[in-house]
C-alpha positions in Angstrom: 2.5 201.3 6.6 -0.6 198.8 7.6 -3.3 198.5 5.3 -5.7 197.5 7.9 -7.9 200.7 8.6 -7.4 204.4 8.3 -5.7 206.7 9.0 -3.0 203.9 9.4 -1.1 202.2 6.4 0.1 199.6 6.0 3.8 200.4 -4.2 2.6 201.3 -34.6 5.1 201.7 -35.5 5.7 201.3 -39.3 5.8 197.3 -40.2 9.6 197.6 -41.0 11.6 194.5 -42.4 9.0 192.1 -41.8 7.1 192.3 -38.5 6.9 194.7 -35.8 6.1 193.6 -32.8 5.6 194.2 -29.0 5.4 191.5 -27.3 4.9 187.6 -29.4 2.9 188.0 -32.7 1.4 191.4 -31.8 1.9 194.1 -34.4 2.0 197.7 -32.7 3.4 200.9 -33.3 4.7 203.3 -30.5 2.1 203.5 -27.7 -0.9 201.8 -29.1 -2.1 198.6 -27.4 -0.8 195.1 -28.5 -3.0 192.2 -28.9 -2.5 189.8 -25.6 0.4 187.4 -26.4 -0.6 183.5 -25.6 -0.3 182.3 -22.5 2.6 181.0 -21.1 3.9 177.4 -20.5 4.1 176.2 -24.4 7.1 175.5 -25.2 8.3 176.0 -28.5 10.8 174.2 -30.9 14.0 175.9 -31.8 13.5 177.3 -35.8 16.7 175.6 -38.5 19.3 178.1 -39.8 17.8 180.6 -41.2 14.9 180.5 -40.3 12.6 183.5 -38.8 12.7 182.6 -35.0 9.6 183.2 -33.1 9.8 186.5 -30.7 8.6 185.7 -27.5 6.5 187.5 -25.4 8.8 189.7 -22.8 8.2 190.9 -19.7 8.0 194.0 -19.0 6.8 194.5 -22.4 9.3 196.3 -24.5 8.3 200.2 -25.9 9.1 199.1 -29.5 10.5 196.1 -31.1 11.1 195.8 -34.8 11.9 192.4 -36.3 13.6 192.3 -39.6 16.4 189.4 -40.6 17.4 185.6 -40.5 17.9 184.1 -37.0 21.5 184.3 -35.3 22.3 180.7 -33.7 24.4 181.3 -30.7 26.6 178.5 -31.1 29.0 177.0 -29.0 31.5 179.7 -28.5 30.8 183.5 -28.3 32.9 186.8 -27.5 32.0 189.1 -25.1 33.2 192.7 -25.5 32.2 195.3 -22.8 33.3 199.1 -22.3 34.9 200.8 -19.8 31.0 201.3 -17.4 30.2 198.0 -17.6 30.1 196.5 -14.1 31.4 193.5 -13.3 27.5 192.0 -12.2 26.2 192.9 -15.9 28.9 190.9 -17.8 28.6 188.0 -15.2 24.9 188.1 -16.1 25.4 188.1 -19.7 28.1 184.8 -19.3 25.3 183.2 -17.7 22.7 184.0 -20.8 25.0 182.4 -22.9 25.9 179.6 -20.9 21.9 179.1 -20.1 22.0 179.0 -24.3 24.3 176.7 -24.6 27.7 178.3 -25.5 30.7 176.3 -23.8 33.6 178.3 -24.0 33.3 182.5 -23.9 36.2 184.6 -24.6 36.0 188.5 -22.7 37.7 191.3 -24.6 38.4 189.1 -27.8 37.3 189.7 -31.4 35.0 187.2 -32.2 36.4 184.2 -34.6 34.8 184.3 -38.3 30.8 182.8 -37.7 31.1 183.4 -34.0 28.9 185.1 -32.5 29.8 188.7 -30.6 27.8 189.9 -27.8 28.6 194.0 -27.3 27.7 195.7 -24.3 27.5 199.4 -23.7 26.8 201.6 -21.0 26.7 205.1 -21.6 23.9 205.8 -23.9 26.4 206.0 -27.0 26.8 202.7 -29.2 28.7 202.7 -32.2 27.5 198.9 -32.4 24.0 199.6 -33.3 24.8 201.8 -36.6 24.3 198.6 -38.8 21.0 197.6 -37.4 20.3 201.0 -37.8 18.6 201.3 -34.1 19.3 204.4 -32.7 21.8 204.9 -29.3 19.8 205.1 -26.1 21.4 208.0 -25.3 18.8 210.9 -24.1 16.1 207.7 -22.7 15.5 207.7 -19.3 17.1 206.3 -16.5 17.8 202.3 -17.0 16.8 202.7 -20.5 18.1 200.8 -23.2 18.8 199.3 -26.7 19.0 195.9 -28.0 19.9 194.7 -31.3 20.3 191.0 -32.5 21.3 190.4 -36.3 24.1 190.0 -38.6 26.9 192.6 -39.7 28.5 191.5 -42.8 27.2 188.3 -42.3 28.6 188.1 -39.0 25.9 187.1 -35.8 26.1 189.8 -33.4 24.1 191.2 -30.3 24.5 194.3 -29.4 23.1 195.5 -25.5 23.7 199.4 -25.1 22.0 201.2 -22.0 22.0 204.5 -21.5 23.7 204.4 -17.7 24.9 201.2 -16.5 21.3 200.2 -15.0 20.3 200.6 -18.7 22.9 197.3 -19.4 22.0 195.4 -16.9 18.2 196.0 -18.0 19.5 195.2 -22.0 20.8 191.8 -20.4 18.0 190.5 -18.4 15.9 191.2 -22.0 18.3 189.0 -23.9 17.7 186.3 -20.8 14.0 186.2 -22.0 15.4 186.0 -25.7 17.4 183.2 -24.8 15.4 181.2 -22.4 11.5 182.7 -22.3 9.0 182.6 -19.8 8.0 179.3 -19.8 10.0 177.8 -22.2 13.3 175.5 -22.5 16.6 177.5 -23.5 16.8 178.6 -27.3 20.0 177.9 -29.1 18.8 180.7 -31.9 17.8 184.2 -31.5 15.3 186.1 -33.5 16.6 188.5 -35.6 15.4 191.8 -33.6 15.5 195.6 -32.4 14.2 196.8 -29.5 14.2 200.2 -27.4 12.8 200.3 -24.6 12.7 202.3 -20.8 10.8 202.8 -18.2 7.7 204.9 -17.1 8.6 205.8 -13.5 12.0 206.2 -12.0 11.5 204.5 -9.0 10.0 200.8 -9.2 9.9 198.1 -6.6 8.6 196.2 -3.5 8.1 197.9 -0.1 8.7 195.0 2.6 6.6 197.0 4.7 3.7 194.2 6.1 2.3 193.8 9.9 3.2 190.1 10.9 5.9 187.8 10.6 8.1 189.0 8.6 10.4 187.2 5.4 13.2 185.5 6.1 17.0 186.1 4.8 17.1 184.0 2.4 13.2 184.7 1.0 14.6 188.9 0.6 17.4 187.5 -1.5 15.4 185.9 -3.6 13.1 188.9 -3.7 15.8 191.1 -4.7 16.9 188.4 -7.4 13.5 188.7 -8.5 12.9 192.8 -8.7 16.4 192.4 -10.7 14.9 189.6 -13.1 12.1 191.9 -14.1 13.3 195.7 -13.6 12.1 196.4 -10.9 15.3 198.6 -8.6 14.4 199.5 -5.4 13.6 197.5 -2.3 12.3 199.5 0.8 13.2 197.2 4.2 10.5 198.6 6.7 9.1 195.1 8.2 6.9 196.4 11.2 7.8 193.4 13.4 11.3 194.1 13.1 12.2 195.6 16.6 15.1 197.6 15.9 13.5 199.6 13.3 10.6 200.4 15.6 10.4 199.3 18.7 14.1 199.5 19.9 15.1 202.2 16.5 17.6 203.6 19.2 19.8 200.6 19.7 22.3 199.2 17.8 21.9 196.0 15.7 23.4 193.2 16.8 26.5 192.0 14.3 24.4 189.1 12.8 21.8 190.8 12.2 23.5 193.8 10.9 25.5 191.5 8.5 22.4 190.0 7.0 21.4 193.7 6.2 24.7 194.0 4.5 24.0 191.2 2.4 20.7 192.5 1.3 22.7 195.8 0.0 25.4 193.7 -1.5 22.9 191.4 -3.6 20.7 194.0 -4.0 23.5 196.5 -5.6 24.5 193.3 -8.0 20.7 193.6 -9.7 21.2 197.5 -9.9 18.5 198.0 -6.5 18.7 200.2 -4.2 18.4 199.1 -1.2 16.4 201.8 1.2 16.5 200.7 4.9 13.8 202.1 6.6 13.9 203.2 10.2 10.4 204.2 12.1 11.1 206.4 15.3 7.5 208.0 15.5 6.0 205.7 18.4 8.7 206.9 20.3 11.0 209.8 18.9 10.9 213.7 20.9 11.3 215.9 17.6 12.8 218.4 19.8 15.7 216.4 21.3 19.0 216.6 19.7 20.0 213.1 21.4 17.1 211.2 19.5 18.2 213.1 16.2 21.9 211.9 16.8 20.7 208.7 17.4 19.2 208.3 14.4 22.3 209.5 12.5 24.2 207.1 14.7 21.9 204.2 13.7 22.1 204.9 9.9 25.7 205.1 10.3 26.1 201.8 11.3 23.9 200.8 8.0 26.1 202.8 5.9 28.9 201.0 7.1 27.5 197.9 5.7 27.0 199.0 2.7 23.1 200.8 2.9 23.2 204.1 0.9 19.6 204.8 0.5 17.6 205.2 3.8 13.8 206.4 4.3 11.9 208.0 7.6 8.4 206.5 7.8 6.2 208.7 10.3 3.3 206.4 9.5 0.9 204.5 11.7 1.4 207.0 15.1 -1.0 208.9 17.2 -0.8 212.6 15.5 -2.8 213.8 18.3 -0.7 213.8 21.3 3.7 214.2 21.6 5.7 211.9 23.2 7.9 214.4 25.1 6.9 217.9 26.8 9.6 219.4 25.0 7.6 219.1 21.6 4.7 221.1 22.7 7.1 224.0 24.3 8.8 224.2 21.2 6.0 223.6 18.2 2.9 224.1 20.4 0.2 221.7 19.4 -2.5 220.8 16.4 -1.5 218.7 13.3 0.2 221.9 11.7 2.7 222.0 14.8 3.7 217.8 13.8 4.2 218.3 10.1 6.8 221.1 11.0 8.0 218.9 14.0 8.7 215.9 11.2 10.0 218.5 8.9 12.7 219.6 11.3 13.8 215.8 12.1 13.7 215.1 8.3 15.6 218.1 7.2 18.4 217.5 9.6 19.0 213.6 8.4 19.8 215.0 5.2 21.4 217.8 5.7 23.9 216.4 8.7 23.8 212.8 7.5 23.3 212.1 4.0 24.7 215.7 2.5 27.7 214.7 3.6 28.3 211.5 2.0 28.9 211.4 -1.4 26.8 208.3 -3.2 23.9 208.7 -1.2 20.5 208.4 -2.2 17.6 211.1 -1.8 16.0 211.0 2.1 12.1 209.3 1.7 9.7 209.4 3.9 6.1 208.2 5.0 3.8 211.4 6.7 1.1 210.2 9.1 -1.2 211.3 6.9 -0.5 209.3 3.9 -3.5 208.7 2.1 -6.3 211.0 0.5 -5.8 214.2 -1.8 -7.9 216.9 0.5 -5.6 219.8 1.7 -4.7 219.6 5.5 -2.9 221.7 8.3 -0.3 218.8 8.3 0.1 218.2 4.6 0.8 222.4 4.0 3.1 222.6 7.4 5.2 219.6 6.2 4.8 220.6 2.2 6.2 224.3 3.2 9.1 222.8 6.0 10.6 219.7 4.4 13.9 220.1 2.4 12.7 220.0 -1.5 15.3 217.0 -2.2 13.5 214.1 0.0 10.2 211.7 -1.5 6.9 211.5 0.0 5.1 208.4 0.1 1.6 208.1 -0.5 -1.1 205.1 -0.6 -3.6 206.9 -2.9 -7.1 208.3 -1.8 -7.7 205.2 0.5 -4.4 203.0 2.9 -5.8 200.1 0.4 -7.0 201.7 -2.9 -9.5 200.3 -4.9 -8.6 202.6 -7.6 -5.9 205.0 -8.4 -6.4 208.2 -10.7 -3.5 210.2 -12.5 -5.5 212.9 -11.3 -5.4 211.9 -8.0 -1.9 211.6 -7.9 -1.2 215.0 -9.2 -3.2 216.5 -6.5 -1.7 214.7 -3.7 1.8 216.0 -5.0 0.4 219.6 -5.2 -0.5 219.2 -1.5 2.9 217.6 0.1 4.8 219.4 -2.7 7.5 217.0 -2.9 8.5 214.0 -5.1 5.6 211.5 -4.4 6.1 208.1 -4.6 3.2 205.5 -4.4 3.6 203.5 -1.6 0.6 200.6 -3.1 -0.7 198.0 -0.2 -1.2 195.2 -3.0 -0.9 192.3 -2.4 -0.7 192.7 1.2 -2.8 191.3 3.3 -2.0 191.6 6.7 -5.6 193.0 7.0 -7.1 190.4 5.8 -4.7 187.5 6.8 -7.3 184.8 6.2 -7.1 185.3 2.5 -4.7 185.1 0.1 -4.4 187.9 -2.8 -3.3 186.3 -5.7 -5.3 188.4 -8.7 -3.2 190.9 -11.0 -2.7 194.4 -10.0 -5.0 196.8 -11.7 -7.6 199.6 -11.4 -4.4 202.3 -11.7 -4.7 204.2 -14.7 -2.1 203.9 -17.2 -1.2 207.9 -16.8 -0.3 207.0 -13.2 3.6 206.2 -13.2 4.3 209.2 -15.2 2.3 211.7 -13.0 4.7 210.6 -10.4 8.3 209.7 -8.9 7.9 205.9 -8.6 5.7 203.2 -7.6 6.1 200.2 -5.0 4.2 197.7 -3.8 3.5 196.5 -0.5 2.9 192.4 -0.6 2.2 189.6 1.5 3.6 188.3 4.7 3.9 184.9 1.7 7.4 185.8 -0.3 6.8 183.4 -3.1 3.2 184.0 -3.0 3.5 187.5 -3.9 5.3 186.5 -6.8 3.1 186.2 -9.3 1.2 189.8 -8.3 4.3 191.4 -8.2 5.7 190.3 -11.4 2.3 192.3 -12.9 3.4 195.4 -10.6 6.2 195.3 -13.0 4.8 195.0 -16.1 2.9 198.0 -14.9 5.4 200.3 -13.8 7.8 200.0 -16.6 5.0 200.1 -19.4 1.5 200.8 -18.8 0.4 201.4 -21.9 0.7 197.9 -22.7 -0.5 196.4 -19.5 -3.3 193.5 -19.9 -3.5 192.4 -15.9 -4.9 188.7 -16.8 -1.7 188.5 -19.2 0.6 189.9 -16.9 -0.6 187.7 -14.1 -0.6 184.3 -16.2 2.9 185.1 -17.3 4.0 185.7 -13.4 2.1 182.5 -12.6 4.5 180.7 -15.7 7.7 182.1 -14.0 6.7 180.7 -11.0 5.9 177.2 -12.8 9.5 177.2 -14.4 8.4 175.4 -17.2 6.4 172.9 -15.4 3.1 172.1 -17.2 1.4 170.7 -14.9 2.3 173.4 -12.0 1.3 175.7 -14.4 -2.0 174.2 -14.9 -2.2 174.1 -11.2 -1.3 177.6 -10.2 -3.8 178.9 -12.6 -6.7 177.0 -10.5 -5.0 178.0 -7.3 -4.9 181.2 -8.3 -8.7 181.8 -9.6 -9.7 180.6 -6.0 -7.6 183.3 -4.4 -8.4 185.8 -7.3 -10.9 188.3 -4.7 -9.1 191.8 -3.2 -10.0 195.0 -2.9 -8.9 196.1 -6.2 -11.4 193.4 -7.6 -14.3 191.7 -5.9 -14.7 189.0 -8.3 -14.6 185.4 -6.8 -13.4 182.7 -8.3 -14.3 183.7 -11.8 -13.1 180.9 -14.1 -14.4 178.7 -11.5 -17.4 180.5 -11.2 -18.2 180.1 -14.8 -17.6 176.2 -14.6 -19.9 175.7 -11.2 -23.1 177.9 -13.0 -22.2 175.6 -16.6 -22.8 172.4 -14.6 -25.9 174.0 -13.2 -27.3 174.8 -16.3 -26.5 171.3 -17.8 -24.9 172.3 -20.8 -22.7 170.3 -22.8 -19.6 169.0 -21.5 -20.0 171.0 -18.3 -20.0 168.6 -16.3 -16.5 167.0 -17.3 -15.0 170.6 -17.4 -16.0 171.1 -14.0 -14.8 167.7 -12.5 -11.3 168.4 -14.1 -10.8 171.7 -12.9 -12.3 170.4 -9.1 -9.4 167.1 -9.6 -7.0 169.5 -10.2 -7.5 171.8 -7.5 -7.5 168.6 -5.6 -3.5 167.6 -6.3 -2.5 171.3 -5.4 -0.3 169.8 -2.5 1.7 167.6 -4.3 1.6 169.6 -8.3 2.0 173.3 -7.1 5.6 174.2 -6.6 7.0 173.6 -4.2 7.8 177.7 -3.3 4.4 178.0 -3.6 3.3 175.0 -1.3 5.2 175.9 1.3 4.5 179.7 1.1 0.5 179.3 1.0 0.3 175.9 2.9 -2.7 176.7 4.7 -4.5 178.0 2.1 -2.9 174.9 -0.2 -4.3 172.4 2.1 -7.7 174.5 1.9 -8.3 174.4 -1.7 -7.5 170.7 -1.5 -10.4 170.2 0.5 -12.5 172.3 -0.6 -12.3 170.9 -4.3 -12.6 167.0 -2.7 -15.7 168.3 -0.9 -17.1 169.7 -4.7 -15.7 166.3 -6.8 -17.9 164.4 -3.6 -20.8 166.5 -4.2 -21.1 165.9 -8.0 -20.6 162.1 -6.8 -23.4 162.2 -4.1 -25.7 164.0 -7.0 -24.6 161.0 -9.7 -25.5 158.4 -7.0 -22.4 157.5 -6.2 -21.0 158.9 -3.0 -22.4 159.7 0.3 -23.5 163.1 2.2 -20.9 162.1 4.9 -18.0 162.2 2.4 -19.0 165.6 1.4 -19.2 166.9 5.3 -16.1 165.4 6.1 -14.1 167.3 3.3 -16.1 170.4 4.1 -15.3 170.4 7.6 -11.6 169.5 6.5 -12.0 172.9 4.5 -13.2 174.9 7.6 -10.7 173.4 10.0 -7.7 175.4 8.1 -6.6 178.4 9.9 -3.7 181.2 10.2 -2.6 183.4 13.0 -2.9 187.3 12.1 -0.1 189.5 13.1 -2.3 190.7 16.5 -2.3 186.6 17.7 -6.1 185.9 16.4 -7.1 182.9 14.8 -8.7 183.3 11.1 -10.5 181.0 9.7 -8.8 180.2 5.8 -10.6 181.5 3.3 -10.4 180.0 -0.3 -13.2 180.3 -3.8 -15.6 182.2 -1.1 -18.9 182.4 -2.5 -17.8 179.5 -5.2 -16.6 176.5 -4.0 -18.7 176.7 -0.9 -21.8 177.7 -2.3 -21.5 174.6 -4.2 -20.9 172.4 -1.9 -23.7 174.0 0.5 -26.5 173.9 -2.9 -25.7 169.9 -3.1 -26.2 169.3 0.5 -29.1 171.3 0.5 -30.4 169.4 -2.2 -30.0 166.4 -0.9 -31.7 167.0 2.1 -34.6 167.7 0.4 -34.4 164.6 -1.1 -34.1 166.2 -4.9 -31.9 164.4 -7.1 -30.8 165.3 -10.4 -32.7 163.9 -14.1 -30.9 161.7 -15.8 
């Protein structure tokens, strides 16, 4: 999918014990809106023995969370007791928590020694464990929900992680991670005393690698898959348009290194309960009609399920639905838009039906249509809607290929017309459109009725991995729980993951990010900045200081941003750098004490920083357009007409 013009394409409760809460120091019941938790980077001190210990804000934000209870210190030592389910990548994740919280030695399958504490984990929806917290099973949530309870039994500390399917675990686990180290924050050695249940709002939730350009390394999809794990996201759709065997050459055979990099990707990615969909793109080139291109394509997935792929997805996107690439097509489905949906239809049907029907394990068939976007009935959408086999997902980028907006009732309509499971493919925070700027604002203007009116949800993102990050990380906070979305929360508490504790990277990020804020799904510029730049204008008090600051520390971005960040962004790093030396040399020039040439030179610094978009043109870097320039631009103008500030 390209998201670079259409048709083409480019993802309270009762107070109970003492506090209820949803996420830190918000009081909610069920489906009501907390209050917006602080913002991350504090870190906080660990409470004594007994104490109440602070709940932190976690990410996605839990359904409902009841405190009630002392603390539970995790101690030195700790048992881990799992049942029969459990996979082997959920109790290695839970050894970690505890090892992250300090406990030394950990004893699998033992009873826990008198004062120890005892960390249960279930994963099939029934938990015998929970009766003393009184939190009821998760059996009868949803997919990859779960329940979590942290307390004492008889006096005893205990944490109890039941899910109702394996996924459901695994979820628990990377819930007590935030318990136990939060976002932000340096490891706890004591637990709040808490009791949570919580799942998700669509089934399907993740990050569609599906970008014109240059596409991510090995090692940046690894840590992308890490990540979707880390916050609940599970799926991971490969489709990187400049990848030539998916396209270009989707008949031929990968070569072994490659092919045991895609491996790897399915073997990580099954670890952090993913799935992995590899996505192969035959529509530039593919006859419908010929039974050698269809066994080809069965041949081609074969060798992925060798490796270890078993979900796999048909994008049709981004072709010319007006002609066929073989006579044969014509002959056998004559011609108009009706005759391809069919056409598609046929192909699709007989992946899953000799292919994937076959193999036990196997994930659903998904595809892209060529037309992808928009809710108006077609000749295509009713041919393909009436053809396709009922089991396989449509993809869909709402009513635009880049959607300002997306409406429940919008989606609703769209899966009326194609008549399948729809899945939002979302191309936020891509920008392989607009490769001169970087999209680093929160995802929103999707209504919070959206993930339950359909199948799933991904998101499409930059050709920058660790750039995307912070965006992302509010895509999940989305997805899993709309209802208590807050998009300049979420974002702040992806740009605090991405900090790692770091204060001053934090600080950083959030300046970096406020110059970068501008997409599609909001037009504001640069709006903290913004507010700081018309403050100093205006002369009131202290604006002039606040402004300086923020402009000094958009200056250090190079060396105080991470350096994931730095090295992801670097042109638009180096950007902001000069951009915000040209403003702190424009207040100086104004005071009396710099010089116009100081302020050109930084400016033209700022205009020399370019990128290469994924058809081989130079762009120009944008960064605080409309802010930082206009500025810089109002001093120099100034100055030329020889006005100078009262003192």
């Amino acid at each position: 999918m390209r998201a670079f013009r259409a048709p083409t394409m480019l993802l309270p409760a009762v107070v109970l014990g003492l506090v209820c809460v949803l996420f830190a120091r918000a009081c909610v019941t069920g489906g009501s809106s907390p209050a917006e938790p602080p913002r991350g980077g504090a870190t906080r001190p660990a409470p004594a023995d007994g104490a109440v210990a602070a709940l932190p804000a976690l990410w996605p934000p839990p359904r409902d969370v009841r405190r009630g209870g002392q603390a539970v210190r995790i101690g030195s030592s700790a048992a881990v007791r799992v049942d029969a389910g459990t996979d082997a990548a959920t109790q290695q994740e839970v050894i970690r928590i505890l090892r992250t919280g300090g406990v030394r030695q950990i004893r699998v399958g033992d009873a826990a020694k008198p004062g120890e504490l005892l960390v249960s984990v279930v994963s099939d929806g029934a938990a015998e464990a929970l009766e003393p917290f009184a939190v009821q099973p998760p059996a009868g949530l949803p997919a990859g929900g779960y329940a979590l309870a942290v307390g004492t039994d008889n006096g005893e500390p205990r944490v109890v992680l039941a899910g109702t399917d394996r996924a459901g675990a695994f979820h628990a686990a990377q819930t007590l991670a935030q318990l136990v180290r939060p976002v932000g924050e340096a490891p706890r050695t004591t637990l709040p005393a808490v009791r949570i249940r919580d799942w998700p709002a669509t089934a399907v939730r993740g990050i569609v690698e599906g970008f014109y350009g240059k596409p991510w390394t090995h090692r940046e999809r690894l840590e992308q898959l890490d990540f979707a794990a880390r916050w609940k996201l599970n799926t991971y759709l490969y489709s990187p348009k400049d990848d030539a065997y998916l396209r270009a050459r989707w008949r031929d055979p990968y070569p072994e290194d490659h092919l045991a990099e895609l491996g790897e990707l399915a073997r990580r990615a099954a670890t952090g309960h993913v799935s992995f969909v590899y996505a192969i793109s035959p529509g530039p080139s593919v006859c419908y009609s010929s039974a050698s291109d269809t066994a080809a394509l069965v041949r081609k997935f074969r060798q992925l399920w060798d490796v270890g792929v078993r979900a796999f997805a048909v994008p049709l996107d981004d072709i010319d639905i007006n002609r066929w690439n073989c006579a044969r097509d014509a002959a056998v489905y004559g011609e108009g838009r009706g005759a391809v949906g069919r056409a598609q239809a046929d192909l699709l049907n007989a992946v899953q039906r000799r292919f994937l029907d076959s193999r036990p394990g196997a994930g659903a068939l998904i595809t892209v249509p060529t037309e992808y976007d928009g809710a108006r009935p077609s000749a295509y959408k009713s041919a393909m809607a009436s053809a396709l086999d009922d089991r396989i997902s449509v993809m869909w980028t709402g009513p635009l290929v880049v959607s300002p907006a997306l409406r429940t009732e919008q989606a609703r309509e769209a899966a009326r017309l194609y008549a399948h499971p729809l899945l939002v493919w979302d191309n936020y925070p891509a920008n392989d459109y607009t490769a001169d700027h970087l999209l680093l604002g929160p995802y929103e203007g999707r209504e919070r009725g959206l993930p339950g009116a359909v199948g799933g949800l991904t998101a499409n993102p930059m050709n920058q991995a660790a750039a995307s990050g912070p965006a992302l990380f509010s895509v999940a906070a989305y997805s899993w729980n709309p209802a208590a979305y807050r998009p300049a929360v979420a974002l702040d508490a992806g740009l605090a993951v991405l900090a790692d504790g770091d204060d001053e990277a934090l600080t950083a990020l959030r300046a970096f990010a406020d110059v970068n804020h501008a997409s599609r799904l909001n037009a504001r510029r640069a709006p903290e900045l913004a507010k700081l730049t018309a403050a100093y204008w205006r002369g009131g008090e202290g604006a002039e200081r606040a402004l300086r600051e923020r402009l000094t520390v958009l200056a250090g971005v190079r060396s105080t941003l991470p350096r994931s960040m730095r090295s992801s962004a670097a042109p638009w790093v180096a950007c902001a750098s000069d951009w915000a030396r040209a403003g702190l040399a424009a207040m100086a020039l104004r005071e009396g004490t710099g010089t116009r040439g100081t302020v050109q030179a930084h400016r033209e610094a700022a205009l020399s920083r370019s990128v290469t978009d994924w058809r081989g043109r130079t762009r120009t870097v944008v960064v605080g357009e409309g802010v930082l320039d206009d500025f810089v631009a109002e001093v120099l103008a100034e100055d030329q007409r020889g006005e100078r500030p009262s003192r």
